[in-house]
MOPAC internal coordinates of N, CA, C and O (Angstrom, degrees):
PM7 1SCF
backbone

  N    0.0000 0     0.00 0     0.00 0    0    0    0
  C    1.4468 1     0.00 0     0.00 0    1    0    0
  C    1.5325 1   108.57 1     0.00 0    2    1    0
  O    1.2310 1   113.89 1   -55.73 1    3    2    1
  N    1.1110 1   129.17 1   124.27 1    3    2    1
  C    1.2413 1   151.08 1   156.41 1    5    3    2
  C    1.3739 1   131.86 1   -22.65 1    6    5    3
  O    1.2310 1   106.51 1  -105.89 1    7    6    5
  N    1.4261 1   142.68 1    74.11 1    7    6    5
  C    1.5152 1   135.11 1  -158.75 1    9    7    6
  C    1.3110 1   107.19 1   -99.65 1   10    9    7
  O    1.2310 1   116.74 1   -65.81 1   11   10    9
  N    1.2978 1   123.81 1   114.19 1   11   10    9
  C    1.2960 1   114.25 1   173.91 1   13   11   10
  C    1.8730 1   119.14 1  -115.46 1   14   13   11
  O    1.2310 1   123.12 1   -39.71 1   15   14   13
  N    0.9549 1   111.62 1   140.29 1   15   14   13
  C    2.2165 1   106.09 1   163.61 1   17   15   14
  C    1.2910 1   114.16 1  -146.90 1   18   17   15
  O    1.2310 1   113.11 1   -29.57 1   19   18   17
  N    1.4365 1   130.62 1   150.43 1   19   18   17
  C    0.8230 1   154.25 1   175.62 1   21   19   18
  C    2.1552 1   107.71 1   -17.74 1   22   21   19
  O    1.2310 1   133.54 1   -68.62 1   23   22   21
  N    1.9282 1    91.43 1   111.38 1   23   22   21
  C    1.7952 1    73.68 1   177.08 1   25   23   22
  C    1.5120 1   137.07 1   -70.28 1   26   25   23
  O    1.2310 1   122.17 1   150.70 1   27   26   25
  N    1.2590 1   113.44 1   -29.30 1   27   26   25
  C    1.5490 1   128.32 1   178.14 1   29   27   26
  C    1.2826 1   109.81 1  -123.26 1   30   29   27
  O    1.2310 1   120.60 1   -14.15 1   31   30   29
  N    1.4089 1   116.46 1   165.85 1   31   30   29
  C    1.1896 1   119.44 1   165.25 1   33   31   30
  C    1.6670 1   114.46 1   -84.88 1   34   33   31
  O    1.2310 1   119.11 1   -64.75 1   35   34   33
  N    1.4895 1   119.30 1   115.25 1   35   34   33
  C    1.6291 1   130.36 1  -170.52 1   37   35   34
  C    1.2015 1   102.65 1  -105.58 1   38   37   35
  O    1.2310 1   116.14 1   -35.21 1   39   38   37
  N    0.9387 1   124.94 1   144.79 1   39   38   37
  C    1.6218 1   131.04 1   118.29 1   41   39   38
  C    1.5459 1   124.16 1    -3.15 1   42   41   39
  O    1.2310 1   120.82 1   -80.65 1   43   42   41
  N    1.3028 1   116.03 1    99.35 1   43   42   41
  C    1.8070 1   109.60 1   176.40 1   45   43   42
  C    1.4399 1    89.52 1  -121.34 1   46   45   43
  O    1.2310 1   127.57 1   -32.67 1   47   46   45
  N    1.6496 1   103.04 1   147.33 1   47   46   45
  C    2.0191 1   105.79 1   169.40 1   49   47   46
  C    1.8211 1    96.86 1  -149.77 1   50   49   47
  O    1.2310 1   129.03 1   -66.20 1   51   50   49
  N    1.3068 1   100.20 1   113.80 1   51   50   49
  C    1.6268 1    92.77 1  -173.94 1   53   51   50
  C    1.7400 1   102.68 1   -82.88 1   54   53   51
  O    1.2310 1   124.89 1   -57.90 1   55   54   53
  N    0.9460 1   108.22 1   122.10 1   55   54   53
  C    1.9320 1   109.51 1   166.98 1   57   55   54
  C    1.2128 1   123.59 1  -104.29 1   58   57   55
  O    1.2310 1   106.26 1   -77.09 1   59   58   57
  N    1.4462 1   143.14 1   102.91 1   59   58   57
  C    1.0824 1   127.69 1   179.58 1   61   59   58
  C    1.4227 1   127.60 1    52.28 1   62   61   59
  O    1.2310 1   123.95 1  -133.85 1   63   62   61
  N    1.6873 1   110.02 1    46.15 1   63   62   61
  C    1.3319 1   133.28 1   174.86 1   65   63   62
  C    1.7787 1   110.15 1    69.41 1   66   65   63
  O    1.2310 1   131.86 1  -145.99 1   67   66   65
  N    1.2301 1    94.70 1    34.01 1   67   66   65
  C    1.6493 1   102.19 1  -157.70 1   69   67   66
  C    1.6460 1    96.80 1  -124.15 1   70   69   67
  O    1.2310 1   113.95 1   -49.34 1   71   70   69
  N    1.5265 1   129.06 1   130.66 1   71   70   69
  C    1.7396 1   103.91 1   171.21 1   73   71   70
  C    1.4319 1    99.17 1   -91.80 1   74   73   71
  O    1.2310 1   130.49 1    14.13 1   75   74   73
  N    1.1073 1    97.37 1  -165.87 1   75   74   73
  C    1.7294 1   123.56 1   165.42 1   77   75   74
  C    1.4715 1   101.06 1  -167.46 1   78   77   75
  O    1.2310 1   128.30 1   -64.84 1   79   78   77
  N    1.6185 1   101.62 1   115.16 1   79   78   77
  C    1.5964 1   110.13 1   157.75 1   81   79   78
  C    1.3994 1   129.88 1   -76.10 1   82   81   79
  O    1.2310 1    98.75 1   -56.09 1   83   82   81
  N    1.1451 1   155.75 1   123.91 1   83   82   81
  C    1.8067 1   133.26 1   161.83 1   85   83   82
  C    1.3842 1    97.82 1  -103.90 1   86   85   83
  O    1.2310 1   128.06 1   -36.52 1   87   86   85
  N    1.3105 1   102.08 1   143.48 1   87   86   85
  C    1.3951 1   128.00 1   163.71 1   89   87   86
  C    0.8896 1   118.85 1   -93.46 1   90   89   87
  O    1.2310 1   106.56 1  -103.44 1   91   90   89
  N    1.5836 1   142.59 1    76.56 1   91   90   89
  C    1.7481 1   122.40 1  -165.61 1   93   91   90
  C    1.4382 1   121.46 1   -66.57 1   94   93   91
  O    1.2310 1   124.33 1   163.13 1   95   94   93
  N    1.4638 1   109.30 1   -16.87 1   95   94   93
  C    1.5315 1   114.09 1   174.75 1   97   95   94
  C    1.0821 1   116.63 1   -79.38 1   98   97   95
  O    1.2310 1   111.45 1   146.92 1   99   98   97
  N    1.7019 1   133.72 1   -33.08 1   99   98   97
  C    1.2362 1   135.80 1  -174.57 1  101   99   98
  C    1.6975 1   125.25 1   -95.06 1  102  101   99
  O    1.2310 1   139.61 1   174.79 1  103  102  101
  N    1.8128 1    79.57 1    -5.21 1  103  102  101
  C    1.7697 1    98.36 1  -161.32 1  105  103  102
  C    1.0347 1    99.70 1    22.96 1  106  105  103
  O    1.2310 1   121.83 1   -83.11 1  107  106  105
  N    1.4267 1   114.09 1    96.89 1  107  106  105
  C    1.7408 1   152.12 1   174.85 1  109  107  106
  C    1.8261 1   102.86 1  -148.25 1  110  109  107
  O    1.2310 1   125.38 1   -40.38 1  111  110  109
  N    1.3804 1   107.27 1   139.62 1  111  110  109
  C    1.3324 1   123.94 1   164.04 1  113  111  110
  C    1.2919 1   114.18 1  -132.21 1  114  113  111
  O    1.2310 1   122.00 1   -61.91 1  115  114  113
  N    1.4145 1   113.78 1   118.09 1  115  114  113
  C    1.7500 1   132.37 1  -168.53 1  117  115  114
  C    1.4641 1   101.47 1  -104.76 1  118  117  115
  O    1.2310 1   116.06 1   -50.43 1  119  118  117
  N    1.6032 1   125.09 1   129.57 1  119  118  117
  C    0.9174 1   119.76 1  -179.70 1  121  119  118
  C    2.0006 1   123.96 1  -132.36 1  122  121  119
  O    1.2310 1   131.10 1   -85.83 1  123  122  121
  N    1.3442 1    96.19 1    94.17 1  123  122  121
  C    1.4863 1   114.65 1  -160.98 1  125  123  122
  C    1.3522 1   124.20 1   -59.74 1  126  125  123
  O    1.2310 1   115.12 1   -50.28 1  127  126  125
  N    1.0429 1   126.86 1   129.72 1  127  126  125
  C    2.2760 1   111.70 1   175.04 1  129  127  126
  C    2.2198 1    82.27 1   -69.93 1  130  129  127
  O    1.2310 1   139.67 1    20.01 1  131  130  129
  N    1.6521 1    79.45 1  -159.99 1  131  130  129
  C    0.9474 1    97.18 1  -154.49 1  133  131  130
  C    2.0204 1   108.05 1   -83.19 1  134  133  131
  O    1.2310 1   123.59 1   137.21 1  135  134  133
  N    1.3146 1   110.73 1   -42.79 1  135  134  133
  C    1.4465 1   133.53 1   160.58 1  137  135  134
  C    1.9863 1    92.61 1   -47.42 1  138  137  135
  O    1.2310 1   112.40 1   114.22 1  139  138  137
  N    0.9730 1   131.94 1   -65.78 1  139  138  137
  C    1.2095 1   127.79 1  -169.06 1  141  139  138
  C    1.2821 1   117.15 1   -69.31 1  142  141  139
  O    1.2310 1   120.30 1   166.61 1  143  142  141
  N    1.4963 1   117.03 1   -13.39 1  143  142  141
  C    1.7086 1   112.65 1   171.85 1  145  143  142
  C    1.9365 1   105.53 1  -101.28 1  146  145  143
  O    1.2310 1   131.86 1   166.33 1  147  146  145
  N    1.4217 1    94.70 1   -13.67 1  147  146  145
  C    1.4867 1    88.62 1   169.95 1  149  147  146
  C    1.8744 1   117.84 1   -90.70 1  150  149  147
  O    1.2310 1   121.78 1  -169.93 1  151  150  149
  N    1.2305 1   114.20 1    10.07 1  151  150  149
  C    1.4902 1   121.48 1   168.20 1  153  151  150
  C    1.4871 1   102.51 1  -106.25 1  154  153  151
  O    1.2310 1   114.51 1   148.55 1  155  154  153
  N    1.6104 1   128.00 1   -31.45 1  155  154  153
  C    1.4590 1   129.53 1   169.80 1  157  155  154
  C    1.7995 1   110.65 1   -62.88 1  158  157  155
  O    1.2310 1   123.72 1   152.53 1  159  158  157
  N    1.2151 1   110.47 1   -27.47 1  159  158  157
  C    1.8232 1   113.92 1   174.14 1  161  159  158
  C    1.3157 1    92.97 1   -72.03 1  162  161  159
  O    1.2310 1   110.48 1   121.72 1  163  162  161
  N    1.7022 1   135.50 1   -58.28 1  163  162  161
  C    1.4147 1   119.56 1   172.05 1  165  163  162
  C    0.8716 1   153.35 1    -8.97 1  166  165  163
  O    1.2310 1   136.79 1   121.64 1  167  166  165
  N    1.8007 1    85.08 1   -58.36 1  167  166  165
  C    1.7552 1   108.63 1  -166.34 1  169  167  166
  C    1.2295 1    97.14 1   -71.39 1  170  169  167
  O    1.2310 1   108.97 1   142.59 1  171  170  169
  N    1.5979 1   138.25 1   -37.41 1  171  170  169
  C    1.2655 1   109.72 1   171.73 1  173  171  170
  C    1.3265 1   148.04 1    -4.75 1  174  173  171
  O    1.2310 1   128.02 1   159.97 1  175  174  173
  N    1.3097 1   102.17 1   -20.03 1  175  174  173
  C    1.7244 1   116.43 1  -157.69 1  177  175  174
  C    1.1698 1    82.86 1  -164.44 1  178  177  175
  O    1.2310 1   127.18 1   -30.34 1  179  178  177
  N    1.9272 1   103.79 1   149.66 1  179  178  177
  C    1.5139 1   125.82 1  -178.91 1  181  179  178
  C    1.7561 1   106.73 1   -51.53 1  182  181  179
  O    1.2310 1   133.11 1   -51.77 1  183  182  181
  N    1.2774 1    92.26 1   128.23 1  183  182  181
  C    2.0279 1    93.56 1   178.64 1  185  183  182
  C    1.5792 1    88.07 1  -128.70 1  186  185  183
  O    1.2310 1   125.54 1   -18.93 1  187  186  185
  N    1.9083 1   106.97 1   161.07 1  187  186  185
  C    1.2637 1   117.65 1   159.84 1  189  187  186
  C    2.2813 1    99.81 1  -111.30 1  190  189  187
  O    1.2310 1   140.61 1   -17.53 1  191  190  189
  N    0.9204 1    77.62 1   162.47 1  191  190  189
  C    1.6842 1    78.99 1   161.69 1  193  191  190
  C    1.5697 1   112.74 1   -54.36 1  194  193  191
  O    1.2310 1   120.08 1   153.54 1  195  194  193
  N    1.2267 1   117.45 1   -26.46 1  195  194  193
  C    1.8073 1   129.21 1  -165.29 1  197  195  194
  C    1.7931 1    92.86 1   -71.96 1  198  197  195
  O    1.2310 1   132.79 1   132.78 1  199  198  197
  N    1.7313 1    92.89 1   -47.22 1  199  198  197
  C    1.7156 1    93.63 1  -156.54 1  201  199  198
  C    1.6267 1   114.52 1   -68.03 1  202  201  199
  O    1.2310 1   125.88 1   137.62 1  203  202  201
  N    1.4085 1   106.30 1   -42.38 1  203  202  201
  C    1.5902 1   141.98 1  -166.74 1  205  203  202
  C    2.0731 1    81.86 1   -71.46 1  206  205  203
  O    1.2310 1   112.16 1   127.92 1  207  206  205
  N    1.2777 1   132.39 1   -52.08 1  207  206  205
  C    1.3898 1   120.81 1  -165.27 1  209  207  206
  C    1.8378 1    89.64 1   -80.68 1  210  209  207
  O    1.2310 1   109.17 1   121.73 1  211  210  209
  N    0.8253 1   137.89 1   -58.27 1  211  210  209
  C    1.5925 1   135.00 1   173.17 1  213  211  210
  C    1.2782 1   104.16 1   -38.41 1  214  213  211
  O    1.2310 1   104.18 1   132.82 1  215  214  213
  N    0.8534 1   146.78 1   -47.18 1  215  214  213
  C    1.7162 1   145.93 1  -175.69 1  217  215  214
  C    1.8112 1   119.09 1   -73.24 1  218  217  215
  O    1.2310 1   131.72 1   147.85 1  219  218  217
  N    1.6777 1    94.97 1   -32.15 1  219  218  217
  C    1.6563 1   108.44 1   178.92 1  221  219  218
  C    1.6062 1   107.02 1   -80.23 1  222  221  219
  O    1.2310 1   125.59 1   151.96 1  223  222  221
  N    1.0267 1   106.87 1   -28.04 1  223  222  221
  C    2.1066 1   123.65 1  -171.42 1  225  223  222
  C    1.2985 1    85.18 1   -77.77 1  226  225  223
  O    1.2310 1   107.80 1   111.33 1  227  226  225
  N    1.3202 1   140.38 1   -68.67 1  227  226  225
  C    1.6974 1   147.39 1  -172.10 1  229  227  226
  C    1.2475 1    96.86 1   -54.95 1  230  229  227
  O    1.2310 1   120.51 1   117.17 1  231  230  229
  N    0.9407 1   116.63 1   -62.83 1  231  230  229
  C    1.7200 1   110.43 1  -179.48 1  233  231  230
  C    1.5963 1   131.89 1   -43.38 1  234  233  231
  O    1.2310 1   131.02 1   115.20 1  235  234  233
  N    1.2699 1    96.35 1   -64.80 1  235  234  233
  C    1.6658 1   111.41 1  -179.92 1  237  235  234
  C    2.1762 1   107.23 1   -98.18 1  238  237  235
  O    1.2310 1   128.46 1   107.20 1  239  238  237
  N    1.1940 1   101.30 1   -72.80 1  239  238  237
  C    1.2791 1    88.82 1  -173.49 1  241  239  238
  C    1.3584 1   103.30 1  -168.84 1  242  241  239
  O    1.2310 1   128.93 1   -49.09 1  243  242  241
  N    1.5567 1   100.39 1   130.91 1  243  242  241
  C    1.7174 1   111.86 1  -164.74 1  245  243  242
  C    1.5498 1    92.58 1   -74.64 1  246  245  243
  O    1.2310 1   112.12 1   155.85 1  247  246  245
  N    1.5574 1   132.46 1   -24.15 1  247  246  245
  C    1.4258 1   106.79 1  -149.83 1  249  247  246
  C    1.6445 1    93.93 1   -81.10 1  250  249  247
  O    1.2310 1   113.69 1  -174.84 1  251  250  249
  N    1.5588 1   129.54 1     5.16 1  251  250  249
  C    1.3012 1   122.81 1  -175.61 1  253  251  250
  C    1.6208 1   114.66 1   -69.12 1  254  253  251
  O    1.2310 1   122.82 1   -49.82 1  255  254  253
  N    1.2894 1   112.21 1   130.18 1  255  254  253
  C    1.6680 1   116.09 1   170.01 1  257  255  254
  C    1.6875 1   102.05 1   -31.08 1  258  257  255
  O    1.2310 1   132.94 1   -62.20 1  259  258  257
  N    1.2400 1    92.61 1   117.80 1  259  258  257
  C    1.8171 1   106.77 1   169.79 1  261  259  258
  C    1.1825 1   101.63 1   -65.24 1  262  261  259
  O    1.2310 1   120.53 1   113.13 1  263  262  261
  N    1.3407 1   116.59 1   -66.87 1  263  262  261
  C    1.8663 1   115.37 1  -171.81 1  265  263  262
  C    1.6623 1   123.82 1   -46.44 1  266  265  263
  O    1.2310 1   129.19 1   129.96 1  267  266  265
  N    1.6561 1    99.89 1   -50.04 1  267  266  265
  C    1.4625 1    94.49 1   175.97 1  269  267  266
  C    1.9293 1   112.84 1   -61.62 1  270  269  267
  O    1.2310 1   125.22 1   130.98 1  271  270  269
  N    1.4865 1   107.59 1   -49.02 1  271  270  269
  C    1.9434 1   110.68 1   161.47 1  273  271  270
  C    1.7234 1    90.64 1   -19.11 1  274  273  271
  O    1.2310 1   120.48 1    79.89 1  275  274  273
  N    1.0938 1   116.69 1  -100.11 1  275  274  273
  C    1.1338 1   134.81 1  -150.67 1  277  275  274
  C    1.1520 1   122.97 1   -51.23 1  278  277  275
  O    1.2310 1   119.94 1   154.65 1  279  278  277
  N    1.4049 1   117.73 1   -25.35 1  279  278  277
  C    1.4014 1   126.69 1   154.11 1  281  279  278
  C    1.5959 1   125.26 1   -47.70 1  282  281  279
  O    1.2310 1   137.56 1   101.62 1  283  282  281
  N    1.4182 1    83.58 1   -78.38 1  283  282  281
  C    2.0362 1    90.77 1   166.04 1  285  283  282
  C    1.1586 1   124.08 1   -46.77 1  286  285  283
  O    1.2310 1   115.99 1   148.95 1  287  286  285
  N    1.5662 1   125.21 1   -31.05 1  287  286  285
  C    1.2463 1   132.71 1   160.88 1  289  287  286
  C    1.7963 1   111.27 1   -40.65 1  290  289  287
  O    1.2310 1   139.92 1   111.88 1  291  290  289
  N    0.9547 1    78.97 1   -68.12 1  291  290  289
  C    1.9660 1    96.60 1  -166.06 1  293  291  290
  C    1.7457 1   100.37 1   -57.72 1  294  293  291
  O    1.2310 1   129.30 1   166.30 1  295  294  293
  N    1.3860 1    99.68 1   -13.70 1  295  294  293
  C    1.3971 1    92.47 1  -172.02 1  297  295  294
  C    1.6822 1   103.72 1   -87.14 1  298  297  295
  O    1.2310 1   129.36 1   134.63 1  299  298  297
  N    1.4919 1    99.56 1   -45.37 1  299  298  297
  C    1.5344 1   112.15 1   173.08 1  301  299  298
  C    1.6732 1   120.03 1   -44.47 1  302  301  299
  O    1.2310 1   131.55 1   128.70 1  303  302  301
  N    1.2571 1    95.31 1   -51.30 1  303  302  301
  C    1.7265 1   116.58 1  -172.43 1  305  303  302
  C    1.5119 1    91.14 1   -63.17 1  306  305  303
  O    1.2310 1   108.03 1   140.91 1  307  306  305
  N    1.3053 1   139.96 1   -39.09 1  307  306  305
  C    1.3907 1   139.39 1  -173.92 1  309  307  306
  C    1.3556 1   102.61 1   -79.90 1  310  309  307
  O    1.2310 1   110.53 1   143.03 1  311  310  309
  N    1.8542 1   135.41 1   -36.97 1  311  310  309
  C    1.5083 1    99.77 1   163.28 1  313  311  310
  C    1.6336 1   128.79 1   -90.57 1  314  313  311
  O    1.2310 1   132.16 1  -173.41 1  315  314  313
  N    1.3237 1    94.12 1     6.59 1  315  314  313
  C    1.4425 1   101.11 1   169.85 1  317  315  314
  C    1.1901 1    96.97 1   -68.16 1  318  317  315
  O    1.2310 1    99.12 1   102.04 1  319  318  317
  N    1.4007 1   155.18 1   -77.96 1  319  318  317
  C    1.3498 1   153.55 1  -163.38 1  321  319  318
  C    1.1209 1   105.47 1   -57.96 1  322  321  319
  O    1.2310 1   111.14 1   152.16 1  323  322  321
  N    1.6248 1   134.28 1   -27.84 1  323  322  321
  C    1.5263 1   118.74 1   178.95 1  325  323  322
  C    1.5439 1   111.28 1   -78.89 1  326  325  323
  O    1.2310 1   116.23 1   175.20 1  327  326  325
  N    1.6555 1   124.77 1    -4.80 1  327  326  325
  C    1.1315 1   122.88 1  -177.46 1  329  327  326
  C    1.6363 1   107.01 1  -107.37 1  330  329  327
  O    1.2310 1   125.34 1  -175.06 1  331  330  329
  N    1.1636 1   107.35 1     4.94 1  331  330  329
  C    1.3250 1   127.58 1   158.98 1  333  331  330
  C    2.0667 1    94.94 1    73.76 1  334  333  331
  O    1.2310 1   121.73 1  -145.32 1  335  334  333
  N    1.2599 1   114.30 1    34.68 1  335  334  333
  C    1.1946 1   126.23 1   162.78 1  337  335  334
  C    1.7290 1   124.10 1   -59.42 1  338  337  335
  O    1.2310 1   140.03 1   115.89 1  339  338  337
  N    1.6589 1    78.75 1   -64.11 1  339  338  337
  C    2.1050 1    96.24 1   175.33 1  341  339  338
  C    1.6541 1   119.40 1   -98.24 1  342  341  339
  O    1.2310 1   114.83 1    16.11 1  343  342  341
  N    0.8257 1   127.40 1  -163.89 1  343  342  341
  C    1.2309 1   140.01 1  -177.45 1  345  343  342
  C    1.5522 1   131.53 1  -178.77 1  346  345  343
  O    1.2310 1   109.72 1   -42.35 1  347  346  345
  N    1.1661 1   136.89 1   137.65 1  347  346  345
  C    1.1221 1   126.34 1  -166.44 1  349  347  346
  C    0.9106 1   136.39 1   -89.35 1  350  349  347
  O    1.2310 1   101.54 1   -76.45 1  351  350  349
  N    1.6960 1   151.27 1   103.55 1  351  350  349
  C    1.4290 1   144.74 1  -169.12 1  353  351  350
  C    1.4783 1   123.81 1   -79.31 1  354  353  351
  O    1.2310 1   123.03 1   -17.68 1  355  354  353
  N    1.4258 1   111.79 1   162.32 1  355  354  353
  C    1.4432 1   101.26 1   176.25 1  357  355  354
  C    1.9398 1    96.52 1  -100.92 1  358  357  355
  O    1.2310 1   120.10 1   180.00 1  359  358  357

């Protein structure tokens, strides 16, 4: 299973349920809805896709399809790492 958290310490500024990441090293600006800055408060701390979709179902609403959650998740968590945001732990 897959552990991922946050690679550096960034820049987060929530606006109007909206994030914004800065990267000062990559000078990159990431710009999150609101579901996507509440999995970036996560990453703080080691998450799997399992933990981060358990936390979004508690949050908003259990009766939502787990699988599709978890899909988009995995999809999210994959451009988080292509923007070199997250990273993966053992």
């Amino acid at each position: 299973m897959m552990k991922y958290i946050q690679k550096g310490k960034y820049e987060a500024t929530e606006l109007d349920g909206e994030w914004i990441i800065l990267n000062t090293e990559d000078y990159t600006v990431t710009k999150l809805n609101e579901v996507g800055g509440i999995c970036w408060s996560l990453l703080g701390e080691v998450q799997t896709s399992e933990t981060l979709t358990h936390s979004l179902m508690e949050k908003f609403s259990p009766a939502e399809n787990e699988e599709q959650i978890k899909k988009d998740l995995e999809e999210f968590l994959s451009s988080l790492h292509q923007c070199g945001l997250i990273e993966n732990v053992n």
